[in-house]
C-alpha positions as CSV (number, residue, x, y, z in Angstrom):
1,X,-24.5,14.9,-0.7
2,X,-25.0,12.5,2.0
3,X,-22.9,12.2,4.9
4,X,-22.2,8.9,4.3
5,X,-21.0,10.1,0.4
6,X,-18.8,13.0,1.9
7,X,-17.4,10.1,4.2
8,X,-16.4,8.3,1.1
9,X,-15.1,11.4,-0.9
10,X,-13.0,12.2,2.1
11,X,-11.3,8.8,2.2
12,X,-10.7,9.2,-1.3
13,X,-9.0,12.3,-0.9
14,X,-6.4,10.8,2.4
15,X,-5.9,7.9,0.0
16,X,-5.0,9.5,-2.7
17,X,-2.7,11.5,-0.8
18,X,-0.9,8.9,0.7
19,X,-0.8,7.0,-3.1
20,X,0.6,10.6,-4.5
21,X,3.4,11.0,-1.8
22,X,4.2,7.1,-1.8
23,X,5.1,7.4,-5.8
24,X,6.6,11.1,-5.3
25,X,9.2,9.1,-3.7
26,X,9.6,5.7,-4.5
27,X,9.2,4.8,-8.4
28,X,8.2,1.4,-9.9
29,X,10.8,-1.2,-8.6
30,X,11.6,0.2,-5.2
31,X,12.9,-2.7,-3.0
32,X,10.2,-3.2,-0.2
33,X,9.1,-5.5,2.2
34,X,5.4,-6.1,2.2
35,X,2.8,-8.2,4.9
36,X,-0.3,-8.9,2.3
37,X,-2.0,-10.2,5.1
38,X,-1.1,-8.7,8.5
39,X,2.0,-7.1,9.8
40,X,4.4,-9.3,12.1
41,X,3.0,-9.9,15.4
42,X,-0.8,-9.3,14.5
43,X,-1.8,-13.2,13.7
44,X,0.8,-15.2,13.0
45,X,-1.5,-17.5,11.6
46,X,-2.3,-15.1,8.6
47,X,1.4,-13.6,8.6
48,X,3.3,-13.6,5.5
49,X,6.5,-12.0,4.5
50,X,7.6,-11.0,1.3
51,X,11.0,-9.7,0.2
52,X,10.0,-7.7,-3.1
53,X,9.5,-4.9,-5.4
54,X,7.1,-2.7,-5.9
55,X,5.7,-3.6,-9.8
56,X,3.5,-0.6,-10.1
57,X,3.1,3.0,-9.1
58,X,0.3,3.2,-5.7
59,X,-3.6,3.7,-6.3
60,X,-6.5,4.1,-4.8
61,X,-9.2,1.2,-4.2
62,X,-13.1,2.4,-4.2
63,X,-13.1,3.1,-0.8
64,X,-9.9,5.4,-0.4
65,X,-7.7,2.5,0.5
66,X,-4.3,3.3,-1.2
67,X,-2.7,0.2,-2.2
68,X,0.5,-0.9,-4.5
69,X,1.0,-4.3,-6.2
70,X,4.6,-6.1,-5.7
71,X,6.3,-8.9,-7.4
72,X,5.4,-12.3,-6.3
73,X,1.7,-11.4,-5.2
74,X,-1.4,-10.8,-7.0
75,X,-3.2,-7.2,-6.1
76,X,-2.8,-4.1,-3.7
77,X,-1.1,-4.6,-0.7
78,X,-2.1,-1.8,1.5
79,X,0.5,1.2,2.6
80,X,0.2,0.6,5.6
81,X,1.5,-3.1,5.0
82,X,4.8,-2.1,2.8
83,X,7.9,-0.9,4.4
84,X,10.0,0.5,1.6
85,X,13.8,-0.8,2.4
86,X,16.4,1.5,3.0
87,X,19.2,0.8,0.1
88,X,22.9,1.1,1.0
89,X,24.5,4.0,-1.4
């Protein structure tokens, strides 16, 4: 294996981790607020705010990226770009 391919396997592995834990906790139709572009204060040119739920459980993209899709946008959003909203019981 080359280093560059353990690289690769080891990002899978993080990402699939975060993926596993993310839908350990929050199931399909967890109220979130997602950035599909870049979180606040990054580039406000490219900023964009979305008041949603998640539509499917988290995976992992090719390079270990974990990712969920939400309603209202087309694709992943990265993890790292979804705050899951705290409900009021």
């Amino acid at each position: 294996m080359t280093r560059y391919q353990a690289r690769l396997e080891a990002a899978k592995r993080r990402g699939q981790k975060q993926a596993d834990d993310f839908n350990a906790l929050h199931p399909v139709g967890t109220p979130v607020m997602a950035y599909p572009l870049t979180r606040p204060g990054v580039n406000e040119h490219f900023f964009k705010e979305l008041d949603t739920v998640t539509r499917t459980p988290a995976w992992i993209l090719g390079d270990g990226s974990p990712v969920v899709s939400v309603e209202g946008y087309a694709g992943g959003i990265h993890l790292s770009h979804v705050d899951v909203k705290q409900v009021a019981s």
